[in-house]
N, C-alpha and C positions, 0 to 999 in steps of 0.2 A: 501266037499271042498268049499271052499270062493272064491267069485270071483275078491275083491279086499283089498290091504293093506292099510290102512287110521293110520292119528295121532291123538288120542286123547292127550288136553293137559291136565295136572294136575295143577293148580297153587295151591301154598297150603306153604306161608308164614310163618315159625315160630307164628309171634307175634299174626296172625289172628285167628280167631277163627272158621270161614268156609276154605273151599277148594270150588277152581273154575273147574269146567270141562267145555272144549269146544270142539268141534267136528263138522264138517260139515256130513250131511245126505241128500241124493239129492238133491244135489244145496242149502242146506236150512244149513246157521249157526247156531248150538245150543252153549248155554251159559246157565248154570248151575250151581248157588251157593248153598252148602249143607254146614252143620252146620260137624264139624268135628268129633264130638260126637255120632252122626245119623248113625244105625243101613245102612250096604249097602241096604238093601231091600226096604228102603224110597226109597235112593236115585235112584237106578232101577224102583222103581215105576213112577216115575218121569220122567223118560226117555222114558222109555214107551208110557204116555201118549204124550208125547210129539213129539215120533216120529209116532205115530198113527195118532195123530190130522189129519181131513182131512176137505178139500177146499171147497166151495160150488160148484165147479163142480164137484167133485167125494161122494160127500156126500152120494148120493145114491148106490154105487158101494158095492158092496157087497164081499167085500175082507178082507181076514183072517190078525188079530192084527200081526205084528211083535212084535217080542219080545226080548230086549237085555239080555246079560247074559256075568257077568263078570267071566273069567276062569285064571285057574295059567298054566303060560306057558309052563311049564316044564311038570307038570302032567298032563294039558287036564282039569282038573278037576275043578267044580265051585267053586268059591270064597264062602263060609257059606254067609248067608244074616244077622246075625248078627253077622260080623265083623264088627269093627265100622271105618267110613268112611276112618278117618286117616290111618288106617292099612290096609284097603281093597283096595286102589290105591294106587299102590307104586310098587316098578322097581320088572317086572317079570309076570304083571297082563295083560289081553289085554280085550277087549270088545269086542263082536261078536253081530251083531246086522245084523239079517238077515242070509246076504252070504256077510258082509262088515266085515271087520278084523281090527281093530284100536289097535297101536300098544300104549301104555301108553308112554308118555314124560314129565317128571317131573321137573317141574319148565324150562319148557323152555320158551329161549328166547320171548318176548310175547308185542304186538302191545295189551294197553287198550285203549285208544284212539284214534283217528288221526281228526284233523279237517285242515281247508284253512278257511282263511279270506272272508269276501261276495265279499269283492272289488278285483275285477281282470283285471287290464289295462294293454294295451301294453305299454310295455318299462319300468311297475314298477315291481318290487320283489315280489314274492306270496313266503309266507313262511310257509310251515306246521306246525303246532303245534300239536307234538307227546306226549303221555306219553307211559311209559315202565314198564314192570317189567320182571326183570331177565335180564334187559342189558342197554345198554346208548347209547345216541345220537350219539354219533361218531364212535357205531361197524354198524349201520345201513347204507342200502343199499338204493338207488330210485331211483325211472320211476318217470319219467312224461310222459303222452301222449297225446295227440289232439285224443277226442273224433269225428268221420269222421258222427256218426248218430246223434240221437236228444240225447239234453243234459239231459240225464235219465238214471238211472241203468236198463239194461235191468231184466228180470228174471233171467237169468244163471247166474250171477255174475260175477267175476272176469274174467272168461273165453271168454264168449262172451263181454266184454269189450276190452281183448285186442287182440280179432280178428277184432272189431269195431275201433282199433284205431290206431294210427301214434306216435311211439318213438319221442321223441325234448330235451327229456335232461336226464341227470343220476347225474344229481348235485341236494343236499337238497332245492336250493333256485332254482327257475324260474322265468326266464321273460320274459312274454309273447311278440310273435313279431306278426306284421301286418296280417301276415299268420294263426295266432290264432284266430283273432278276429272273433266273434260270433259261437265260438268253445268254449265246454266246456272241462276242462280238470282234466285228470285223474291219481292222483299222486297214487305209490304202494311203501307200506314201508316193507322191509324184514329184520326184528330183526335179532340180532346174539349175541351169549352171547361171552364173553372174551374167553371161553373155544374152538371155533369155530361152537357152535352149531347153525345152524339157526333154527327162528320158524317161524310161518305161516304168510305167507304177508295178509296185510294190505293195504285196499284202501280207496279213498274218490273221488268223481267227485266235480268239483267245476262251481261256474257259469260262463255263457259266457262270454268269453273275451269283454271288450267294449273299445273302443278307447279312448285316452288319452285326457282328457279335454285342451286343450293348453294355455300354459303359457309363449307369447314371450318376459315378462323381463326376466324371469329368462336364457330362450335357449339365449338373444341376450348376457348375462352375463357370458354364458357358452361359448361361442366365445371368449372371451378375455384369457380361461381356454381351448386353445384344447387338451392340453398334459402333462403330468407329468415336472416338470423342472428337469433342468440335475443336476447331482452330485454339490456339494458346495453351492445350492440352497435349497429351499424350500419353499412350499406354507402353509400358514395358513387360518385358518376359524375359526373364530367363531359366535355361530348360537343359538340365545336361542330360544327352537323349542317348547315352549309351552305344559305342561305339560298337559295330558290327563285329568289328575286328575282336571282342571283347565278348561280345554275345553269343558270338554262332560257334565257340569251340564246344568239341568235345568236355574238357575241363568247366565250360559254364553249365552246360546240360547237367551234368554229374554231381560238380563241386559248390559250384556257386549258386546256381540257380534252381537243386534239382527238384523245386517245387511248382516250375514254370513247366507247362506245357510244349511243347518243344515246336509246336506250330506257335505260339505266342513269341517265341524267340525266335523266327525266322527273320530275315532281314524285311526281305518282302511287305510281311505283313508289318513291321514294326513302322517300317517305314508310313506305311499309306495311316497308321495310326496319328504317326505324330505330327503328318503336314495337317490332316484334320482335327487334330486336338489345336494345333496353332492359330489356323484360321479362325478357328470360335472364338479366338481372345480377340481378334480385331484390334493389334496390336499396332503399331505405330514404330516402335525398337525393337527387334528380337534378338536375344544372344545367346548364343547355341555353344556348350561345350561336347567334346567328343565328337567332332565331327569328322567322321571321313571323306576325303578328296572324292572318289566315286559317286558316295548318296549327295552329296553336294552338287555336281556336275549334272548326274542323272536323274536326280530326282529331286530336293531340297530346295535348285533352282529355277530348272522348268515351272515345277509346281508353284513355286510361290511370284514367280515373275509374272503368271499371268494369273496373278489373284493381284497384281502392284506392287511387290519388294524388287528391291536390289539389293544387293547382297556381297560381302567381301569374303573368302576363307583365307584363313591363315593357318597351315601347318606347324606344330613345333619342330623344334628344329631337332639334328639330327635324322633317324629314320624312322620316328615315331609316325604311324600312319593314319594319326589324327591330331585335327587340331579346336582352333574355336573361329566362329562364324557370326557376323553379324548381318542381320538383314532391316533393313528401313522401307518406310510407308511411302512410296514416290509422290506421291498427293499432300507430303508436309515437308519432306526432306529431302535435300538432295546433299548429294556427296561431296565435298569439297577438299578433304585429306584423308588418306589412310596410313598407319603406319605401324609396326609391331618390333617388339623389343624381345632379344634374349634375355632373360636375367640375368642367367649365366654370364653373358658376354657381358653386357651392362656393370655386371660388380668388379668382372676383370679389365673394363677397359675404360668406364666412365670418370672424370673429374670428379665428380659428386660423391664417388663412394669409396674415395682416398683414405678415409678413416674408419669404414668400414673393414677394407682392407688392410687397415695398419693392428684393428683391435682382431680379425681373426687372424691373423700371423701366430697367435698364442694356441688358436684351436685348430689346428690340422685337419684334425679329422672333420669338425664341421663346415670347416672351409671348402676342401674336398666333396662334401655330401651335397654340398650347395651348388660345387661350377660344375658336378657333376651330370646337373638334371636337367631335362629339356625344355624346361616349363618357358612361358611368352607371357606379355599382355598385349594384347590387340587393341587399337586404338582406332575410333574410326570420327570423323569428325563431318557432324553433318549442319548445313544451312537451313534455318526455320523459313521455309517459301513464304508463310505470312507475314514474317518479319525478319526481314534478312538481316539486321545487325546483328542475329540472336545465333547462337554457334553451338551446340549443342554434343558435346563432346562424349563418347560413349566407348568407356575401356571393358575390357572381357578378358578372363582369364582363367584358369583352371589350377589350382598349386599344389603341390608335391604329395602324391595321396596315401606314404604309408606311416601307418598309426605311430609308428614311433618318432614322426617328424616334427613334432610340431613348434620345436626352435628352427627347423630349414623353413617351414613354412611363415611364421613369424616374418624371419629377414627375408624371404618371396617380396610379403605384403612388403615390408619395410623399402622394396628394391622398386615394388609396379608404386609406390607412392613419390619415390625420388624422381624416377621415370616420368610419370604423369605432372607433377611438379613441373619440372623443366617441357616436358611436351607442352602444358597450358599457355607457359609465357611466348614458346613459340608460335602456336597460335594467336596470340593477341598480336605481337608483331607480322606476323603474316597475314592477319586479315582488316588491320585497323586501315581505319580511310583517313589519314593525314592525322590528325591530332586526336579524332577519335577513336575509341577504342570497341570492339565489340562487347556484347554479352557474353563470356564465355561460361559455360553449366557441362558441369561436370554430372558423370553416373557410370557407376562401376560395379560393375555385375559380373557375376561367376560362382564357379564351384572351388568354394575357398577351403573345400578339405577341415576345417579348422571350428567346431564346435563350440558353445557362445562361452565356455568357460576359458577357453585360453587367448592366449595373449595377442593371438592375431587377430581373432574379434577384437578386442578391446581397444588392439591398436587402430582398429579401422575406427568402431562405434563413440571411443573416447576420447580418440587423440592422442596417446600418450602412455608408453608402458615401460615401467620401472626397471631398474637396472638388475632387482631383487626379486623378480616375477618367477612364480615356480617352473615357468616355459624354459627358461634358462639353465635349469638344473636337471632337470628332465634327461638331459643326453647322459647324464654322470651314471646311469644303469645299464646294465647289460639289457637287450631286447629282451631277453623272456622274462624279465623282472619292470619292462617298463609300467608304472602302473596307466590302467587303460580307463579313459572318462565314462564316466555311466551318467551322463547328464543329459538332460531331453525326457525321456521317457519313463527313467526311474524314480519310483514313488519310497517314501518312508526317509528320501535323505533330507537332513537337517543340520543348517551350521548353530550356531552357539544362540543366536537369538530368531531361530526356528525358519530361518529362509531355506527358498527349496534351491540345491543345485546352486544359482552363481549369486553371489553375495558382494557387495563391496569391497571387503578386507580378504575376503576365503572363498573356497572352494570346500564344500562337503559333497565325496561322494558315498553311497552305500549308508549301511546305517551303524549306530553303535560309535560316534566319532568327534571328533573334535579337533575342531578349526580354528586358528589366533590367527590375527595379525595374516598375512599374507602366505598363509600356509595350505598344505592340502593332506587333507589325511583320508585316508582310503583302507575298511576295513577294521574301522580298528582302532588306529593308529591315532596318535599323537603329534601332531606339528605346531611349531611357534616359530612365526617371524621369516616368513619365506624358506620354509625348508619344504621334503617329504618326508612322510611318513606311510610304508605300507604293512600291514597285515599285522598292526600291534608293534610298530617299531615307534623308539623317540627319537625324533631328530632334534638336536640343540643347535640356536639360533646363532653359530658364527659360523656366516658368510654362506648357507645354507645347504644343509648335508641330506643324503637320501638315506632314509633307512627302512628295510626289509625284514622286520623280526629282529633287529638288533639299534647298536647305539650310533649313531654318525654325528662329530663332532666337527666342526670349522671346515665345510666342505667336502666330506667322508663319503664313502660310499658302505654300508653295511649290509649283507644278505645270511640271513640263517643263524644270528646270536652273534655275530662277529663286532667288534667295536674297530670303528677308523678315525682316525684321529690326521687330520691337516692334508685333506688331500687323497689321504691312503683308501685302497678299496679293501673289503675283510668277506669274505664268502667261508658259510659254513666254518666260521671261529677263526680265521688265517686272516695276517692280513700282510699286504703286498703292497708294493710302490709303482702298481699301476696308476698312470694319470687320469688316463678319457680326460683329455680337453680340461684337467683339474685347471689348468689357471687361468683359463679364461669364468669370468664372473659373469660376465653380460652386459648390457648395453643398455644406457636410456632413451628410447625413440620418442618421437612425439611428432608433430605434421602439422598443418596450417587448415587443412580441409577441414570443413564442417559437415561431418556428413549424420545421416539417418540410415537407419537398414529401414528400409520403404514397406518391409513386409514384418515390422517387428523382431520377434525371436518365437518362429513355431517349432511346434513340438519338435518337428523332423522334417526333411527332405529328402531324406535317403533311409528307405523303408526294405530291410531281406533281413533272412532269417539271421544271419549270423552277426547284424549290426543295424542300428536304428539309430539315426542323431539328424540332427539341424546342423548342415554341410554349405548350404545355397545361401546366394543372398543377395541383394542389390541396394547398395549404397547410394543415395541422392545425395547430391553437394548444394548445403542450404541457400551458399548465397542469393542465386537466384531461383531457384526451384522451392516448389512444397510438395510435397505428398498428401492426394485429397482420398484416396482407399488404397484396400487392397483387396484382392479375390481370395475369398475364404478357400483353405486347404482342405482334401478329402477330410473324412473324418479314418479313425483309427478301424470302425468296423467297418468301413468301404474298401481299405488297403487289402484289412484281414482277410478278408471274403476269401482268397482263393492263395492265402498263407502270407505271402508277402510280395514285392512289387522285385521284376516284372511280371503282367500275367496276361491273362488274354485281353483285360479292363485298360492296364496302365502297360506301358509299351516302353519303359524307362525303369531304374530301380529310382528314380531321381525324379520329383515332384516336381513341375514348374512352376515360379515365381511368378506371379504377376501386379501391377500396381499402376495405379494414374497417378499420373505428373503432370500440374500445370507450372507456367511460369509467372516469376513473380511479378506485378506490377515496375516496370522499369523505371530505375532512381533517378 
């Protein structure tokens, strides 16, 4: 007779070419991969040795080998030792190993994995990361508990574990509280297949809870956010949280960042930062740029699904391995459309941007730098559950982020407003109920790269941007001459009638300078009538010329005392018949949307050492929305504290937006 009933599992995959056995034998897990081919007699020899194996305190004991032996249920009888594996375990077989009885379970439900993140703080999300086979994340069952002795597996395993510990939660995600802290804790995952079968739990212990680093911008920010807003409201956020992929190199440590702590730039910890900095908005919309597919999956959604969002990612296209993500309040909104657009693709293949296409024919190279890039706008379109006529449409985007772009990024906007245009009427005919039509409310949110002096503000904020705009001319410089905006944070600049930074007719940057007419003078310089001027150059107002220390006439480009005259570039006194895109002039945009930046124009949103400006923003569409606040931004010595952002406080270089939206009284 046997003394006790045990499970052996079988895993053993069609496509695979071994079969997995696993078994517990005195407290001890066995795991055993056999080639499927392999006579049983290997794979019993195998076992054997294995459950023989003895300790260096019983080494010397002088006790008789146990021996397993697979028999058929039915008869009693052993299994041949050259049946071959595949056929030797399968329903009806059982193992007898000693006086232990192991009853065969074939392809059951089955925990291969289970890890917990290093970083475990109070008040932020510890999320497992499971893998499975023979079932899925959501038939799975969990413990968490507060290990009560030292943070170690004892020898008994699972058992003396949870007589060692304290129940705290049966939910997949945990956050640890006060009472944790310097407790380790011990999640158990119990598989279950669709069919109801469960299989063998699964645990992990994780490190001691440590207290929460403190961060009183963000908690005094979260004051302003104590509570969800009521029906016909809602809060938005937008938050570009720094993509890992972007964070965690060598090059960020060193170059970019190398005033962050290097535990501050973990993924880990960033992560558990920013689903808790999110929750305290008690946000309704959230639009996430930079997001990776991974944190998304494993952590961005767990976490926030069971706090009530649902949530879309969209990847840029290409192999760029981040994208933008929106997540909604399921308690106001449900999902009704998703939908996301190349730009790229969209300029080379849409109707609508036949003349866009026809006016860059003349500029190669900007045309190129445009279909070259990956950028998207994501569109997600949700139904107001309190009032369902109401559609509430919500695009996200991220545009082309390096400083010398800011005509590629110009026509971006120019392309997500053509886009969104033509996506809105779609919507109205996709959701009207017969002759009426829905509410449909627009809000556009993103990291628009684009600084409130240039043209792609302007074109969102205004409506409408001139075919003479300095954005335009901008590209006629070589890169290391482009001039660079110092707007946002720089004190002492002054246009002609003492405005700081953006003006209606000009742009003053730096001090000592003078601005006409639609000019930018930087340094120095002199400009009249939509040209540039940097570092003491005059640019004369035909057709609008760049000048660098020297004269640029009718579109010129001059560097170093050189004079160009119609086109021509002149470096250091020469001048040449280089074009850059000389005959293209530019374009007059303009758009139908009404919108507001919902947060103003703050100082900045993207705060490190090497650059500070106002990057972020979220555009409300008047017609039927308003904007009734916004959440006050850190302040400038909150950032500083610890040099610049990222840091242990802020978990992002990238400030998040936030503001309440009600809807208008309906017409």
């Amino acid at each position: 007779m046997t003394e006790s009933k045990q499970i052996l599992s079988v895993r053993s995959a069609a496509v695979d070419e071994n079969l997995v056995l696993e078994f517990e034998f005195k407290g001890k897990r066995h795991h055993l991969q056999r080639p499927k081919h392999e006579n049983l007699s290997k794979a019993l020899t195998r076992i054997n040795l294995n459950i023989n194996k003895r300790g260096k305190k019983n080494s010397s004991e002088d006790t008789l080998p146990i021996e397993a032996h697979l028999t058929d249920v039915k008869t009693g009888s052993p299994v041949p030792g050259d049946t071959p594996n595949s056929q030797a375990w399968c329903t009806g077989r059982a193992l007898v190993v000693g006086e232990c009885y192991y009853e065969l379970h074939i392809n059951p439900p089955t925990v291969t994995s289970l890890t917990v993140t290093r970083c475990v703080i109070v008040d932020h999300p510890v999320v497992p990361q499971v893998e499975l086979a023979f079932s899925d994340p959501e038939c799975c069952s969990w413990t968490w508990r507060r290990l009560e002795g030292p943070p170690l597996n004892p020898p008994g395993g699972l058992v003396d574990l949870l007589s060692n510990s304290t129940c705290r939660s049966n939910a997949a995600v945990y956050w640890p509280t006060s009472e944790d802290r310097g407790h380790a804790l011990v999640v158990v995952c119990v598989p279950s297949g669709k069919d109801g079968r469960l299989g063998h739990p699964a645990y992990t212990v994780t490190q001691p809870v440590e207290a929460a680093p403190p961060s009183p911008a963000i908690a005094r920010r979260h004051l302003e956010t104590p509570s969800p807003l009521a029906a016909g409201q809602f809060r938005v956020v937008s938050y570009n949280i720094l993509a890992d992929v972007y964070a965690s190199t060598e090059y960020a440590a060193r170059v970019l960042y190398p005033y962050c702590k290097r535990e501050a730039l973990d993924g880990e910890y960033r992560q558990a930062r920013i689903v808790r900095e999110l929750l305290g908005y008690h946000a309704d919309v959230v639009c996430l740029q930079e997001v990776g597919a991974r944190m998304y999956a494993e952590f961005l959604q767990p976490c926030l699904a069971q706090a009530g969002y649902k949530g879309r990612l969209q990847l840029k296209v290409g192999t760029v391995p981040e994208g933008e993500a929106v997540f909604y309040n399921t308690s106001k909104f449900e999902c009704v459309w998703n939908d996301f657009v190349s730009l790229s693709h969209f300029l080379r293949s849409d109707p609508s941007c036949t003349d866009l296409r026809k006016a860059l024919e003349e500029a190669p190279a900007i045309s190129e730098g445009l279909t070259s890039r990956h950028t998207i706008v994501q569109l997600v379109v949700l139904r107001c559950l309190h009032a369902p006529h109401r559609l509430l449409c919500v695009a996200n985007t991220h545009l082309y982020f390096h400083p010398d772009g800011d005509h590629i990024r110009l026509l971006q906007t120019e392309l997500c407003l053509r886009y969104l245009e033509k996506a809105l009427d779609d919507v109205v005919l996709r959701f009207r109920n017969g002759t009426v039509h829905p509410e449909v409310a627009l809000v556009f949110a993103g990291d628009f790269n684009s600084c409130p002096c240039t043209a792609a503000y302007q074109l969102m904020a205004r409506g409408s941007v001139p075919k003479d705009h300095v954005d335009w001319t901008k590209h006629r410089l070589p890169p290391s001459l482009y001039p660079k905006c110092t707007c946002g944070l720089v004190t002492g600049a002054r246009g002609p009638q003492g405005q700081e930074c953006v003006q209606p007719d000009g742009i003053a940057m730096e001090e000592e300078l003078v601005a006409t007419g639609r000019g930018v003078a930087i340094g120095g310089g002199v400009a009249v009538e939509g040209v540039v001027a940097v570092g003491g150059g005059v640019a004369v107002a035909v057709g609008g010329g760049v000048a660098v220390g020297g004269v640029a006439v009718g579109g010129g480009v001059a560097v170093g005392g050189g004079v160009a005259v119609e086109g021509g570039v002149a470096v250091e006194g020469g001048v040449t018949d280089c074009t850059l895109d000389m005959g293209f002039q530019g374009l007059h945009l303009e758009h139908n949307f009404n919108f507001l930046s919902a947060c103003g124009i703050p100082p900045f949103t993207n705060y490190t050492e090497k650059f500070v400006g106002t990057l972020d923003y979220i555009f409300v569409g008047l017609e039927h929305l308003e904007v009734t606040a916004s959440v006050s931004l850190p302040s400038l010595e909150e950032v500083r504290e610890m040099v610049a952002l990222p840091s242990v406080h802020f978990p992002s270089d990238h400030i998040a937006l936030v503001c309440n939206v009600s809807w208008k009284p309906s017409k």
